[in-house]
C-alpha positions as CSV (number, residue, x, y, z in Angstrom):
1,X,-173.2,-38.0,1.3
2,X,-175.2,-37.6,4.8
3,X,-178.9,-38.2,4.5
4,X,-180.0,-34.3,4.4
5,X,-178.1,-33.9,1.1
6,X,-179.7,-37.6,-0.5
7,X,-183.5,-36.2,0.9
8,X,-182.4,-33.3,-0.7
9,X,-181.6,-34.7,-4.4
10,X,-185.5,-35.9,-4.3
11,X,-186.7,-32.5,-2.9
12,X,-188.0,-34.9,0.1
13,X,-189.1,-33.2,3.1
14,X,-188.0,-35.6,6.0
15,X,-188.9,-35.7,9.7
16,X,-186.8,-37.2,12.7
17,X,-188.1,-40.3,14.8
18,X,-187.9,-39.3,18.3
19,X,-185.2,-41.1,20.0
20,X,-181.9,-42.8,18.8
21,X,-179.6,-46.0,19.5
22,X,-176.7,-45.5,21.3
23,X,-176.4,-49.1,23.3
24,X,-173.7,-50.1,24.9
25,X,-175.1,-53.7,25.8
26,X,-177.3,-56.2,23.5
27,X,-180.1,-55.6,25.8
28,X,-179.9,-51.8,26.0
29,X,-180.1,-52.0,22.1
30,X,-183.1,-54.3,22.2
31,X,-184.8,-51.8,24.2
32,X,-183.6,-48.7,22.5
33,X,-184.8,-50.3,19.3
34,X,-188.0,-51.4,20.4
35,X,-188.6,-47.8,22.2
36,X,-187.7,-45.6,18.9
37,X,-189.9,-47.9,16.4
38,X,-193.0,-47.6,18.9
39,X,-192.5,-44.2,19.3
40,X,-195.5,-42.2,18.2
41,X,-193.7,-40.6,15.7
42,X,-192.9,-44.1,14.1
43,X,-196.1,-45.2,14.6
44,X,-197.6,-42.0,12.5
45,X,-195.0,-42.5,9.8
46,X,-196.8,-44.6,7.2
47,X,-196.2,-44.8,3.5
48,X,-192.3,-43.3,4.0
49,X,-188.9,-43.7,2.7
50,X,-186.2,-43.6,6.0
51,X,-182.6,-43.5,6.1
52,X,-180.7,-44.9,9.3
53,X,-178.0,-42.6,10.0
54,X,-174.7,-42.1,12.1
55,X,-173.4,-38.7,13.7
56,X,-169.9,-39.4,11.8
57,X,-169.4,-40.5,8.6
58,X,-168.3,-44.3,7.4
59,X,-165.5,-44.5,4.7
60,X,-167.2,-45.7,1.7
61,X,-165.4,-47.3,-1.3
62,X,-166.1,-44.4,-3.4
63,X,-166.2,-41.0,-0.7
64,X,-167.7,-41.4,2.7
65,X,-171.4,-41.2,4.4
66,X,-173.3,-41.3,7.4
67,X,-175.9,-43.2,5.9
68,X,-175.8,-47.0,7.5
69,X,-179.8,-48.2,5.9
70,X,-182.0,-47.0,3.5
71,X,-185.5,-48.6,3.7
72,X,-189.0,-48.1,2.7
73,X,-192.5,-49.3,4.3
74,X,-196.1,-48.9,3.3
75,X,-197.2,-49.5,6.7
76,X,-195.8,-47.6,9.3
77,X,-192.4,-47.7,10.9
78,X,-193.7,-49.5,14.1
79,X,-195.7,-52.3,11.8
80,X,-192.4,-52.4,9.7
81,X,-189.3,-52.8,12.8
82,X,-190.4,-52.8,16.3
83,X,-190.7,-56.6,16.2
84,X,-187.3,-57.5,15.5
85,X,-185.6,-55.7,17.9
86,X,-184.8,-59.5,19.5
87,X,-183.1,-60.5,15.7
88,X,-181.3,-57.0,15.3
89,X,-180.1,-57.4,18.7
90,X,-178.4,-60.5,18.5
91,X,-175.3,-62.5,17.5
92,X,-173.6,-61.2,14.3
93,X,-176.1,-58.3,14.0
94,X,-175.7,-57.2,17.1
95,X,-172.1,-57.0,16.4
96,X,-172.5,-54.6,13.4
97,X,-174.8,-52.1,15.3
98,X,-172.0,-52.5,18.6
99,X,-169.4,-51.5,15.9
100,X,-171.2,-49.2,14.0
101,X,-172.6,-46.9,17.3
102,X,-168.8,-47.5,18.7
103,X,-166.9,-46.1,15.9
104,X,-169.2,-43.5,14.4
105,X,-172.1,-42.9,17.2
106,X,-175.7,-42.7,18.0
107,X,-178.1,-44.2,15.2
108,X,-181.2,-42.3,13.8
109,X,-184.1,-42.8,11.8
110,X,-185.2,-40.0,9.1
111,X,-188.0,-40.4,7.2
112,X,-189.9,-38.9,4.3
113,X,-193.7,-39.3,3.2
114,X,-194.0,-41.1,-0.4
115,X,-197.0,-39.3,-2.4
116,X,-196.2,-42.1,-5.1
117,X,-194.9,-45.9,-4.0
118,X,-192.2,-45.6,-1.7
119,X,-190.6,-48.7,-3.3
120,X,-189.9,-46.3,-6.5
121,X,-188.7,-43.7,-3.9
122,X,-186.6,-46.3,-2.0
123,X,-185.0,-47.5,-5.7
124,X,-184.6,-43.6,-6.6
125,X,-182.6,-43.2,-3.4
126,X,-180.2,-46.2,-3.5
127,X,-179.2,-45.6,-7.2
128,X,-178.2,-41.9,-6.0
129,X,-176.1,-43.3,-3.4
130,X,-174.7,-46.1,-5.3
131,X,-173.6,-44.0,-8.0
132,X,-172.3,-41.7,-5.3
133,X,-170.4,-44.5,-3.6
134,X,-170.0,-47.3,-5.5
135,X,-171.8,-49.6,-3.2
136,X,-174.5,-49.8,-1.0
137,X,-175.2,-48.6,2.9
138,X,-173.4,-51.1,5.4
139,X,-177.0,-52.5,6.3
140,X,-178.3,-53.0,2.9
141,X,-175.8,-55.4,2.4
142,X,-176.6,-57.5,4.9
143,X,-180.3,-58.1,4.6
């Protein structure tokens, strides 16, 4: 299931962050992280559901997706990641993203606007793809 089709199954309308993480290096993800979630687009995108995403999709244990996080804020998406780009970026974390923009390419970050709380939202969309896949996004697990 990519994210288009899980926005779809909640008739959410989504937008794209400008940008995405394609890093070679630890540092070049720092800063590619750091740039995307203080874009102006995350800095506008408050009270929203967002799905991290990968241009191929990731064998799952049940099917396969291109989903690798599915998150929710009631802040905005700046407020929410831009300060951790120095954790994501490092050791064992670091490793993950390496792997995951290595084997299946480029990460991106689509959101959706929550009219309701987007922690009901976020539950609505991780049942959907845990009964589509058995288990939850790469990410998710790691948190």
């Amino acid at each position: 299931m990519t994210e288009i089709e899980l926005f779809g199954k909640l008739c959410l309308h989504y937008t794209l962050l400008d940008g995405e993480i394609d890093a070679k290096t630890d540092s070049d993800f720092k800063q590619q992280f750091e740039k995307l979630f203080s874009s102006d687009s995350a800095r506008g995108s408050k009270r929203v559901v967002y799905i991290w995403s990968t241009r191929s999709c990731i064998p799952r244990l049940k099917g396969k997706s291109n989903i690798v996080y599915i998150g929710k804020t009631r802040s905005s998406l700046y407020e929410r990641h831009h300060r951790y780009a120095k954790v994501e970026g490092e050791g064992l974390n670091w490793e993950r993203y390496r792997h995951i923009i290595e084997e299946f390419g480029p990460i991106v970050v689509h959101c959706a606007a929550c009219d309701d709380d987007p922690r009901e939202t976020e539950k609505a969309l991780i049942h959907l793809y845990l009964t589509e896949h058995l288990e939850l996004p790469p990410l998710n697990q790691v948190r």
